[in-house]
C-alpha angles and dihedrals in degrees: 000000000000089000095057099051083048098052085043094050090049094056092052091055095058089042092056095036107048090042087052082059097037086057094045092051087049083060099054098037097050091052092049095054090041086054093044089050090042093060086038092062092046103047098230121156101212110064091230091147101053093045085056099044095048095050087049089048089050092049093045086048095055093041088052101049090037078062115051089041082065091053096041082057094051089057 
């Protein structure tokens, strides 16, 4: 009985887990190609917009995840 709760808990982790990156990785993502369509629109020749973006992404990505690790531990 014990075997199959554990098998059941570890998956949960994963799932819980591996959604928390993929979510993180859809941040960052989403803000790199906003910032590369951003300075494409504008015609500039340096991408400042898509350096920006990204390290914001990055930054949003690690607050959020920061964040529901936190949670995940209160429960």
């Amino acid at each position: 009985m014990k075997e199959g709760k554990n098998k059941s808990s570890q998956l949960k982790f994963y799932a819980i887990y591996s959604s928390l990156g993929i979510q993180m990785v859809v941040i960052i993502v989403a803000l790199a190609f906003g910032g590369r369509e951003l300075d494409k629109w504008l015609q500039w020749h340096f991408p400042v917009f898509t350096i920006v973006l990204t390290l914001l992404g990055i930054a949003l990505a690690t607050l959020y995840g920061i964040r529901e690790l936190f949670k995940q531990q209160k429960k």
